[in-house]
Each structure stands twice: as structure tokens, then as C-alpha cells.
N, C-alpha and C positions, 0 to 999 in steps of 0.2 A: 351524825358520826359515821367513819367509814365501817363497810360491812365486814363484817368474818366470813372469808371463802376458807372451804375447810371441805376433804373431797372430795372437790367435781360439784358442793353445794355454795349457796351464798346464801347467807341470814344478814339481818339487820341488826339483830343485838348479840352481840357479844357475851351473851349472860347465858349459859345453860345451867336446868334446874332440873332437882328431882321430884320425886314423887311419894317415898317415903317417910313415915311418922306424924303427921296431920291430924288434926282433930278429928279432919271431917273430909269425906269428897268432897263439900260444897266449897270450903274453907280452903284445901288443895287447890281448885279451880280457879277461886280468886285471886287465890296467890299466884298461880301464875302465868294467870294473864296482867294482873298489876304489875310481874317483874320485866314483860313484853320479853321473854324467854321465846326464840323460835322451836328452840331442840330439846326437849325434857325425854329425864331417861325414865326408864323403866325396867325392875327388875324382873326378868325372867321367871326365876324361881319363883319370886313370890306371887303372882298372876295365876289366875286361871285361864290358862290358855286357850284349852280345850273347851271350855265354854263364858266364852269375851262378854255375852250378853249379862252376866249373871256379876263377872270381875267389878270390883267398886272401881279401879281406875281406869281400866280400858272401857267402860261406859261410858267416865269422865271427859277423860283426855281421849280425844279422837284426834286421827291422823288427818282428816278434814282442817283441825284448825292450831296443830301441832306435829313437827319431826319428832315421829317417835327413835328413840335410842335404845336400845335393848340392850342394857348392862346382865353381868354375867355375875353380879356380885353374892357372894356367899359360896363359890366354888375355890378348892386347893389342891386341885391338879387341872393338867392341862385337858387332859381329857374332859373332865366334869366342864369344865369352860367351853372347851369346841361342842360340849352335843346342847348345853344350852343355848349358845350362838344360834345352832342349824336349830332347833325346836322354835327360836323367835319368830325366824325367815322360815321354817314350815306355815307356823301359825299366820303369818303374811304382817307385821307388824315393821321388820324392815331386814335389808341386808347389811345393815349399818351394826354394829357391836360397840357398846364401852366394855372393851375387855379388862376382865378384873380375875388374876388368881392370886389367893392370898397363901403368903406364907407364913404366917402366925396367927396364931387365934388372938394373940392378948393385945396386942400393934395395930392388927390387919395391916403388917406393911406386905409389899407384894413380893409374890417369887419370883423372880426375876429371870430365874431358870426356863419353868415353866411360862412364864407370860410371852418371852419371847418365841420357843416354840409354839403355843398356841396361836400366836400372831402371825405365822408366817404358814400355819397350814389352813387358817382362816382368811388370809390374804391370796392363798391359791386358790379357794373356794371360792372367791370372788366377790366378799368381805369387804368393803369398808372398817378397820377397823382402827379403834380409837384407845389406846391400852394404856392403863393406870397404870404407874410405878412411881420409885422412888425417886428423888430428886438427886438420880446421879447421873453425869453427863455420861458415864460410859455406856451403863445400858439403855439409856437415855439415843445413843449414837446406833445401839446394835437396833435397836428397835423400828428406828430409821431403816436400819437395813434391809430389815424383815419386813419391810414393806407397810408399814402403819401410815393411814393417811393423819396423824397428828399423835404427838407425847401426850401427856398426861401426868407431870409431875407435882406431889403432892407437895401442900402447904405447910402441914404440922398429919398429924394423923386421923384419920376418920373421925369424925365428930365430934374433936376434940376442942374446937374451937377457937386456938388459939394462934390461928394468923399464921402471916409467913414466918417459920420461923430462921432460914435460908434464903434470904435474897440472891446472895453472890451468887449460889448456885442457881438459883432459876436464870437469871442473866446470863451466864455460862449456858448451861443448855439453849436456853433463846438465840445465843449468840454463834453457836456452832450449828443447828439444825436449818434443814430447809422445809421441812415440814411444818405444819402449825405448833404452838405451845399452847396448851390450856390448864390453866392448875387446877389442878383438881384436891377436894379435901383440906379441910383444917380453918378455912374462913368461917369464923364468927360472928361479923358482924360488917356494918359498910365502910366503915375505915381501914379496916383487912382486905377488902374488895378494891377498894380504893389504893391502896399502897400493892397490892397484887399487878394491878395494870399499868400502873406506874413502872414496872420494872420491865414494860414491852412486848409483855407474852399478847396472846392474840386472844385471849379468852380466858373464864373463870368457869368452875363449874361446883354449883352447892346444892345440897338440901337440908341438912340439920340446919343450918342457919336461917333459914328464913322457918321450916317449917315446927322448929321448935321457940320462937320466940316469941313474945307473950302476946302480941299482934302480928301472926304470918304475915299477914295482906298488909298492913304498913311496913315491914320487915322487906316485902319483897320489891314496894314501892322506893324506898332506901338501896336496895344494894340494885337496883335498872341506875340511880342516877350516880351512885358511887362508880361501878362499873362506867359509865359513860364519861363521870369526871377525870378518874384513872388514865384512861383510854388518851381522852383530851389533854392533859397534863405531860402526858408521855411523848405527843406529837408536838406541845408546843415547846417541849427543851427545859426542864427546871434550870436556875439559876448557879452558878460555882459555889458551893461550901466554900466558909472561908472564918478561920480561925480570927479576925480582928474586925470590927463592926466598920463600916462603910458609910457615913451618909447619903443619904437617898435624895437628896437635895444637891446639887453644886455648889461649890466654895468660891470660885474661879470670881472675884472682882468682890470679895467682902472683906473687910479690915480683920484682920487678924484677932485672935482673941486676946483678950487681957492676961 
């Protein structure tokens, strides 16, 4: 499959995952290196930063044999989001950010406000950043602006699992931006992943979905080859919708029917 350049980076799969809700580190780790994930994120907040040896996922997940992502998730200003950012890249874990500020508690859909300021004085810091938001093309465009090396619009709502629920609009945004598209949020499962890359974005990015499901590590083994099929599907051209059935066989020299 071709690779996702994204940054000034190139990975091999298409699949970013996270790190949160698992059973187990052990069970986390399976998972995903079964989903062949090059870039998993990681929240800030909830790490112990300040001493890595001790963290159950930064002992895990090592930058030796993972792009670590440093998401800013659980912050609702812009503020709270830029000094988590700079805390990640103090702590040397990367300068790469999923910027996330939310502007509802009961949603967590994002502030859109805030996200994009936070984006553009973390892009002058010299930031790589990769900013959640809603699935609208406007600030979907302004975000672009503000200097994001890729969108990040969402599927349905944080771990809610229930797929895309807007395609038009993620083709829309895919289709105006020059930057990456990667959904992020709301995939439940691999036919969600599957119909996700179907619609041309350049990536998918989960965790409740694999890491809540009754087998992670077969879960995460499902959404590498959904993601790949997707992917595949999308460059090989689906076929015309068409309101009246077609035989799929030729007519052309058989007697008519009775």
C-alpha cells in the first residue's frame, strides 16, 4: 500500500492508534503492533512525564520502535493546550502535537476558536501540529491556514462509535485542502475504517475501537487490513450507482428471451 507522508514524515500504514483504556500494557502493546500503527498517540496529561521510567505507557511504547504523538486531550482553552504541547517536547517525547481543545464537556466536540489559535502559536514554536476538529470545511480551511501540517476531522463523536456519520462532508474537506485528512474519532469497528478510506482521506486515527473491544489484539489486526482495504478500494475507483440491475454477463449474440 502507498505510504502516508504527513509533515516532512513517511509511515507505511495508514493506521494511527492510541494508547488509552486497555486492559493491560501488555494487551496495549499487542495491540498495536498487530494494527502495524507507525504513530500512536499519547496523552500528555495523563503520563507521568516527569518520571518516564515509572509511566506504564512510556515504558511500553518506546520511541525506539514507535512515532510518538503527543495529544493535548482533556484541555478547554488554548492556553491549557499550548503549555501541554511545550511540557511533551520539554519532556523530549516529540515536537509533533494532536491538538485537541474541547469545547463541551458532554460532546467533547472541539472549540474551534480556541483550536485554531492554539494552532498557529504552536506552529510558530516550531510544532508540527495535527489539530482535531469538527467536520467542517470552514475551519477545516482556516486551520490550513494557521499552518497545521494535516486536519483531523471527526467521524461521529469521541468514542462513541458510531462511524462516519458525514461522508459528504469529509469528501468536501479532502477535496478542498492541501494538507493531509485524517479522521479522527467515532470508528467502531472495521467496516467504519473501511468505509472511512473509502471516501479518500489519507488516514484514520482510533483508540476506543480496538482498545475496548472484547479482543484488542484481534480488533486491531481487523482495522490494519480494513484500513488497507479502504485505502485500496479508494484507488482502484468503485463502480457507478445505478438505479436498474445491469447483467454482468453480455447479451450481445443470445436469442431473445421468451
Amino acid at each position: 500500500m502507498d505510504a502516508l507522508e504527513i509533515g516532512g514524515g513517511t509511515f507505511d500504514s495508514r493506521l494511527i492508534v492510541g494508547t488509552g483504556k486497555y486492559p493491560s500494557p501488555e494487551v496495549m502493546l499487542e495491540a498495536i503492533r498487530a494494527s502495524g500503527a507507525g504513530m500512536v498517540t499519547v496523552a500528555v496529561r495523563r503520563v507521568d512525564i516527569e518520571n518516564p521510567d515509572r509511566d506504564d505507557i512510556l515504558r511500553t511504547i518506546t520511541p525506539d520502535e514507535f512515532e510518538l504523538l503527543p495529544n493535548t486531550a482533556g484541555c478547554y482553552t488554548a492556553e491549557d493546550a499550548i503549555r501541554f504541547a511545550r511540557l511533551g517536547r520539554a519532556a523530549g517525547m516529540s515536537d509533533w502535537v494532536k491538538l485537541e481543545v474541547i469545547g463541551d464537556a458532554d460532546t467533547l466536540f472541539p472549540h474551534t476558536e480556541a483550536l485554531i489559535e492554539a494552532t498557529r502559536v504552536l506552529v510558530a514554536e516550531g510544532f508540527t501540529v495535527l489539530p482535531y476538529t469538527n467536520d467542517d470545511l470552514v475551519t477545516a480551511l482556516r486551520l490550513e491556514d494557521a499552518g497545521a501540517a494535516a486536519v483531523m476531522p471527526l467521524a461521529s463523536p469521541i468514542g462513541s462509535g458510531l462511524g462516519l456519520l458525514n461522508p459528504l462532508n469529509i469528501r468536501i474537506i479532502k477535496s478542498r485542502l492541501s494538507v493531509p485528512v485524517v479522521v479522527d474519532a467515532g470508528v467502531g469497528t472495521a467496516s467504519d475504517a473501511c468505509a472511512t478510506m473509502e471516501q479518500g482521506v489519507d488516514g484514520v486515527l482510533m483508540n476506543t475501537a480496538i482498545a475496548a473491544a472484547e479482543d484488542p489484539v484481534e480488533m486491531a489486526r481487523a482495522m490494519r487490513l480494513a484500513v488497507e482495504a479502504g485505502r485500496r478500494a479508494y484507488l482502484a475507483g468503485r463502480m457507478p450507482r445505478r438505479e436498474w440491475a445491469v447483467p454482468s454477463s453480455p447479451l450481445e449474440g443470445l436469442p431473445p428471451p421468451d
